[in-house]
C-alpha positions, 0 to 999 in steps of 0.5 A: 636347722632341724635336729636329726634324730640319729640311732646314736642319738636315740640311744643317747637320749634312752640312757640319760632319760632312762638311766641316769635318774637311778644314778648318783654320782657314784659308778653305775651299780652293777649286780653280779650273783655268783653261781659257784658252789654246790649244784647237782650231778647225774650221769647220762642214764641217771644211776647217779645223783651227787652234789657237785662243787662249781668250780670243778669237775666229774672227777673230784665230786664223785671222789668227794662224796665217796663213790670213787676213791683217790683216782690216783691210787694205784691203778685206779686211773684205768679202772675210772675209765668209765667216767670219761665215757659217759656224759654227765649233767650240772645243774643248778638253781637260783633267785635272780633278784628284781633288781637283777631282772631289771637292769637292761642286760643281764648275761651268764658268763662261765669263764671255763667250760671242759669242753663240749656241753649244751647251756640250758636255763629253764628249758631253753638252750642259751648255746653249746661249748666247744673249747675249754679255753675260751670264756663263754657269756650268754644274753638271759634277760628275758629268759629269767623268772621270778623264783627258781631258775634252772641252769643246765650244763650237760656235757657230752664225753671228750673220748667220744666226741674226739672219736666223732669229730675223727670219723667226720674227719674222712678225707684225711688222717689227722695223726697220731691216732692213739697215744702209745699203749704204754700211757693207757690213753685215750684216742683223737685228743687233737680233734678237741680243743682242751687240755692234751694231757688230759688223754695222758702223755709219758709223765701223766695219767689219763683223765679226761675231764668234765666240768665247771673248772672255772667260775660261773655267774650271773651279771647285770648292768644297764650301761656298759660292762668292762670285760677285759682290761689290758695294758702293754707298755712301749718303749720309743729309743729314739725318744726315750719316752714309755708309752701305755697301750691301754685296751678296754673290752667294753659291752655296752647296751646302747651306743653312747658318748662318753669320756674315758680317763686314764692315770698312772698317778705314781708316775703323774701322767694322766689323759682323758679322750672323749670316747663313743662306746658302741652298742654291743661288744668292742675293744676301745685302744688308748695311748697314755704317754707317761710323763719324763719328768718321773724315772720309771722303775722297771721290771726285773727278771729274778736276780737281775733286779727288782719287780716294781709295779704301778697302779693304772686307773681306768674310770669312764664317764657318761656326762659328770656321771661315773660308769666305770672305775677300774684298777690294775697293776701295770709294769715296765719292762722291754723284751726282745728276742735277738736273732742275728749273725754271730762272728764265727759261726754259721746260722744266727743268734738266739737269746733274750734281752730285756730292758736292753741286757742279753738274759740268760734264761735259767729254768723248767717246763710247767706241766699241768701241777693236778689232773683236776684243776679243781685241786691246784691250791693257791698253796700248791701254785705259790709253793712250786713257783717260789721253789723254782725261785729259790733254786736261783731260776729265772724262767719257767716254759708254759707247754703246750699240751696242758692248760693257759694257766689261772691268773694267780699263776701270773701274778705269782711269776710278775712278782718273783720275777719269772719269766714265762715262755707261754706256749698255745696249747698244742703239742706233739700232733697235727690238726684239723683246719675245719673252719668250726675249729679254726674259729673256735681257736681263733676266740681262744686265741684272741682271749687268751692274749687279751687276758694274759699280755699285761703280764710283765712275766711272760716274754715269749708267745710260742705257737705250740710244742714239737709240731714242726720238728713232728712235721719236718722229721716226719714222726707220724710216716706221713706219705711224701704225696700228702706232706703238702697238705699236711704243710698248708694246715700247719701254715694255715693254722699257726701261721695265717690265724694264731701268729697273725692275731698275736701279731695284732694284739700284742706287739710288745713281744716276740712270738714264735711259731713252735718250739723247737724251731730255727726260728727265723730260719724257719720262717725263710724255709716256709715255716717248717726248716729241713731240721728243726734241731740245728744248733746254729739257729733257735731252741732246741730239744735233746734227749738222749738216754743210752749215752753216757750223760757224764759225757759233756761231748753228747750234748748240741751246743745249741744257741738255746736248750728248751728241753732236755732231761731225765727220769727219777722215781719219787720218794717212797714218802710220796708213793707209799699213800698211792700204793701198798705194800705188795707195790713196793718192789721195782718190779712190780705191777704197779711200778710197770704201771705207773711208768708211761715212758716207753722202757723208762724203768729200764733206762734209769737203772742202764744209765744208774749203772754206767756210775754207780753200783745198782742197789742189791739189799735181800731186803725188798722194801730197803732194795726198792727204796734205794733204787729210787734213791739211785734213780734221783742220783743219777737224774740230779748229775746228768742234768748237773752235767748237761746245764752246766755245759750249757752255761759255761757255752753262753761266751764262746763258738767251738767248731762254729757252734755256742752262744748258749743262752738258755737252759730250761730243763725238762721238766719242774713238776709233776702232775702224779706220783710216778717216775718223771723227768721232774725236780720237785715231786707231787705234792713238793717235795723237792728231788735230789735234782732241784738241790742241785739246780739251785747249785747249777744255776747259781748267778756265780758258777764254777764248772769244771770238766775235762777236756779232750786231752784230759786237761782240767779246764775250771770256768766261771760263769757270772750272770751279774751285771759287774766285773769281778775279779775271781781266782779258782780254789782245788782242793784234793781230796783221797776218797780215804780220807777227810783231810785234804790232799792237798790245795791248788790256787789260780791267779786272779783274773778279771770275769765279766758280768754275764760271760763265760771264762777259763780261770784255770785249767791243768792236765789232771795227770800234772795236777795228781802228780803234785798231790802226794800218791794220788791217782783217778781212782783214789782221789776227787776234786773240789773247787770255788771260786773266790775274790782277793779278799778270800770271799767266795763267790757262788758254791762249791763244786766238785769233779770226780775224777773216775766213776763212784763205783771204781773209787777206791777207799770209799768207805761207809761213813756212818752219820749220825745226825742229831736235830735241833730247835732254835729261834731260826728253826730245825737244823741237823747235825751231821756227823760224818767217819768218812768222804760221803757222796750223794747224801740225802737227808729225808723226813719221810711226809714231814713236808718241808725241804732241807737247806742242802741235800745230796752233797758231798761231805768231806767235812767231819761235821756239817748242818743243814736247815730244814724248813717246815711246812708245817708244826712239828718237833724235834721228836717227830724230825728225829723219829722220821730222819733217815740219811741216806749216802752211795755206800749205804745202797752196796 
């Protein structure tokens, strides 16, 4: 029979006639000339010509060579508002080698473009870019020249194009409109696919960007190009037996036959397939069943385990001929989300069990760590996670109104053993369902999975932030006549598109539609429940700042809290480089402008002054910064009492409601120098808040409260996978005095590993009675937890017994502190004339972090460590520490 010459087989012959005399047995060479560095910058009339660094921005070049200063000083983030209303020009040139030139396929990829620009290379426009979350790769073989070539990349202003996009948008309004005046934002945000914040939000400036902020390159080949590599690992229960879903994103310049190959050698499993790579770009799927004979090591989130990882290798073979080889870490780890019923309680679970152990998930939200992307150090990113960390958390929540973080971000959180709630970057809006946007979200989508579903860290895909609790309680006054519509884009957008392609992509773990939701109520309800905020059913968010927050019974007993907190200002070391000196007042213009939250300047004193006596120094600078150290106190004891309500919830149902099993407070970073809700300040120093969350979410924690009868109720809480047998310590102690009133032990009783569980409880008035002349007012409370051999478990707390200003016999405690070098490092010597709360240890600019600060002294003498980040001495620590107590601020 005759031999039929297919397209397939035309290829075939092209690539073994043509090719494979330039190849070796080595993997097939392909050429990649990188575009990042120095390229030009010119704004739309051509009064500015800059060089400007790729990756990057408009912003950062202008600041680097000096025609702007610091955007983040003092008002500045009003006065560039000119920068995002103009359009701006990248340009730059390049050599593409002659053996560049003449590989079969040659494409420049830009792997992220904010936002809206037209590609040109030598004159002739390759595309435009609408998203600035997508990667974008463009076919230039027959465009490149010998010699110079030309690339252009001219954007158009985000402010403008958002405004345009709205106008066209007539038939119906896409709400908000404007953010509120209070954040000096920009307008229609939602109508453009980049980063929401970038307009502003109620923590951050407003910036909108324009650049390269990612990298940008030339690439070659004359086979096949691997563009994507993911792997999900699957687990049978019935089988016991792990599988690898391996996926290769291939573009190849013929269809071809081949074979593929991949291994987990570690784990000595190993399969090839024969594989037809088709011309063009595709995704090729395959199943590697990982040998029984190895136990697989998995996967642990911080404190539960460790985070082993395996080497997965990928090579492709055309004949005996190597075309790819490609190397990855691969990890294993199950994750579910459980909602079911709950004995005793209306509505259905919500918790997290990975490797099959209900987690609870201890943590923050992310925000976007820098206006400019540009200028997020790996430094920065290791620096913020480990802090997270080393404050005993497990979990941190991608929101979504800032960016799909880089890559480094990930692996930083594969390898510590954070889990990432990853939200899709829609928040606090509604949006159009145009078939341009859908589309465009639709490859944002799928290449966002695609790049970020072999991360062991993230354990949930949520579809955006607050758009279903906006739609359900109607924030924007949306007429009832046009909810429907405003439903069927929701559904239409989230459900019908985004749920849809995760559901295909990544069938490894749960996804849910918004946050906070009911979830799979929800879901029964059409996607958008009658009340979003039911503590019987999914996450919720609370925020409250007029109720007294030492009050535990104004807080839901939600299944689980994903968001929740309050503000504080920074330090005056992270404020003083942004500012002068006529700024530093609480007062001030500049303390007005810097604070975005509607009349949050306000609240933080209001809330200050239930507790503790406001500063009134006839000093300004010395009342200024004692008001920023009022406002940490009080952040750092509300979001105390409210995570530590949560986590003392996780065993118990209480008028059919609990089961609490996370508590992600709002929110870790911050993207300025400003008031926030966060626990670590621009640039990293930590707050008084995040001392304490690495006390709060401890594996072992003694929580102590009032109940409604003024009974002392002391549970511990134990997040460990083993029983321990725990008694709990009180000790009394007269605000008059360092020696103990008097010392209260518990019988021993059995805690089991990941509950919740009353190990004493006494009524106050009992237990005051048996301690001397004690009352309310002179007396306060600390407690732990320890075992029968007298080893503590898990730190110190302490309970007042009224509120700091009412105490009686608080005294000033006049510390002195002297400062020491060993082999170890610094520590501080503290010594104390009396009972000192709230003690705060600060080396001003000296970056670093303290062991302990903002604790209770009831001790004469106490040392503390101090990390640096840097060199210094003891001189220059001794020459910058100030310590700071409550009474110092009377």
């Amino acid at each position: 029979m005759a031999q039929v010459w297919t397209p397939l087989s035309w290829g075939l012959l092209w690539l073994v006639v043509g090719v494979l005399p330039a190849l070796s047995s080595a993997e097939e060479q392909r050429l990649q000339l990188s575009l990042n560095g120095k390229w030009r910058l010119s704004n739309s009339n051509g009064s500015l010509h800059l060089p400007a660094e790729v990756p990057g921005c408009v912003h950062s070049a202008l600041q680097r060579q000096q025609y702007i200063q610091d955007p983040y000083f003092r008002f500045n983030d009003v006065l560039y508002r000119w920068i995002g209303l103009d359009n701006w020009t990248y340009t730059t040139t390049f050599t593409a080698s002659p053996q560049i030139r003449v590989k079969q396929k040659a494409l420049l990829v830009f792997d992220g473009v904010d936002t809206v620009a037209s590609v040109s290379l030598n004159g002739i426009v390759l595309g435009k870019t609408d998203n600035m979350f997508r990667r974008y790769d463009f076919s230039v073989r027959d465009l490149l020249k010998d010699g110079e070539n030309v690339l252009e990349v001219a954007f158009l202003s985000p402010v403008l194009y958002a405004a345009e996009r709205r106008d066209a948008h007539s038939s119906y309004a896409v709400p908000p409109e404007c953010p509120p005046d209070v954040q000096k934002g920009e307008c229609h945000v939602n109508f453009i696919r980049k980063e929401q914040s970038s307009f502003s939000w109620d923590w951050g400036p407003s910036f909108p960007t324009m650049g390269l902020w990612k990298g940008v390159r030339l690439e070659a080949f004359d086979i096949l190009q691997l563009v994507q590599l993911s792997s999900l690992p699957l687990y049978n229960r019935s089988s016991s037996q792990w599988r690898l879903q391996v996926e290769l994103l291939v573009d190849a310049v013929q269809s071809f036959h081949g074979k593929v190959e991949i291994s987990v050698s570690e784990l000595n499993s190993k399969r090839a397939a024969p594989t037809t790579f088709l011309q063009g770009k595709f995704n090729y799927n395959f199943t590697l069943n990982i040998n029984q004979i190895r136990e697989v090591k998995l996967w642990w989130p911080s404190g539960l385990g460790d985070q082993p990882a395996y080497l997965l290798t990928v090579r492709a073979f055309l004949g005996t001929f190597l075309i790819l080889h490609k190397e990855s870490k691969v990890f294993f780890r199950t994750v579910e989300l459980i909602q079911e019923p709950v004995v005793g309680s209306p509505g259905l679970s919500f918790y997290f069990r990975v490797n099959g152990r209900p987690v609870f998930l201890k943590g923050s939200n992310w925000i976007p760590a820098h206006s400019f992307q540009d200028q997020v150090t790996p430094a920065s990113l290791r620096n913020l996670l480990q802090s997270a960390v080393d404050a005993n958390m497990n979990a941190l929540r991608v929101w979504g109104g800032g960016v799909y973080e880089q890559d480094l971000f990930y692996d930083i959180c594969d390898e510590l053993g954070v889990m990432v709630w990853q939200d899709f970057m829609f928040a606090c809006a509604m949006y159009p369902t145009e078939d341009d946007f859908v589309q465009t979200v639709r490859e944002e989508v799928v290449q966002q999975v695609q790049r970020l579903k072999s991360h062991p860290s993230i354990v949930i895909w949520s579809g955006n932030n607050e758009n279903e609790a906006a739609l359900a309680t109607n924030w924007f006054n949306i007429p009832a006549s046009l909810k429907p519509t405003y439903l069927n884009d929701y559904v239409t957008l989230y459900v019908n598109n985004i749920r849809r392609i995760v559901q295909q992509e990544d069938p490894s773990r749960p996804f849910l539609v918004s946050s906070p939701t009911n979830g799979a109520e929800s879901e029964q309800e059409g996607w958008v429940a009658a009340n979003p905020y039911d503590p019987h059913y999914g996450d919720v968010h609370f925020y409250s700042y007029f109720l007294d927050c030492w009050d535990w019974k104004t807080f839901p007993r939600t299944r689980f809290a994903s968001e929740y907190g309050f503000q504080s200002w920074p330090s005056f070391s992270t404020l003083q480089p942004v500012s002068m000196q006529d700024d530093w007042s609480y007062s001030s213009n500049f303390s007005s402008h810097r604070q975005h939250h509607e009349d949050g300047n306000r609240q933080m004193l209001q809330q200050a002054a239930l507790h503790f006596i406001l500063p009134n120094s006839t000093f300004p600078l010395k009342r200024f910064t004692d008001t920023l150290y009022i406002t940490q106190v009080m952040q750092a004891e509300c979001v105390k009492t409210q995570t530590e309500f949560y986590r003392r919830s996780r065993s118990e149902i209480i008028e059919g409601k609990g089961h609490t099993m996370g508590a992600l407070y709002w929110q870790l970073n911050d993207i300025w120098q400003a008031p926030s809700w966060s626990s670590i300040e621009f640039g990293g120093k930590w707050k008084m808040l995040h001392h304490f969350a690495q006390n709060f979410f401890a594996a072992v924690l003694p929580v102590g409260f009032e109940g409604d009868d003024d009974t002392l109720l002391v549970y511990a809480v134990s997040d460990l996978s083993r029983d321990l047998e725990l008694r709990a310590v009180v000790t009394v102690y007269s605000w008059a005095d360092l020696d103990s009133v008097c010392t209260l032990t518990s019988s021993p009783l059995l805690v089991s590993g990941g509950s919740a569980t009353v190990i004493y409880k006494q009524s106050v008035a009992a237990l005051l009675a048996g301690c001397g002349h004690c009352t309310r007012l002179t007396c306060l409370l600390t407690f732990h937890l320890q075992d029968e051999d007298g080893v503590q478990h898990g730190p110190t707390n302490r309970h007042f017994l009224c509120s700091p200003k009412d105490a009686v016999g608080l005294q000033k405690p006049n510390i002195t502190a002297k400062v020491q070098e060993d082999e170890s490092g610094f520590t501080v010597s503290l010594h104390s004339a009396a009972v000192a709360p709230f003690v705060w240890l600060d080396v001003g600019n000296i970056p670093g972090r303290f062991s302990s600060n903002g604790f209770l002294m009831v001790t004469r003498n106490a040392t503390v460590r101090f990390d640096t980040w840097r060199p210094t001495s003891v001189g220059e620590l001794s020459g910058s520490l100030t310590v700071t107590t409550l009474t110092d601020v009377y």
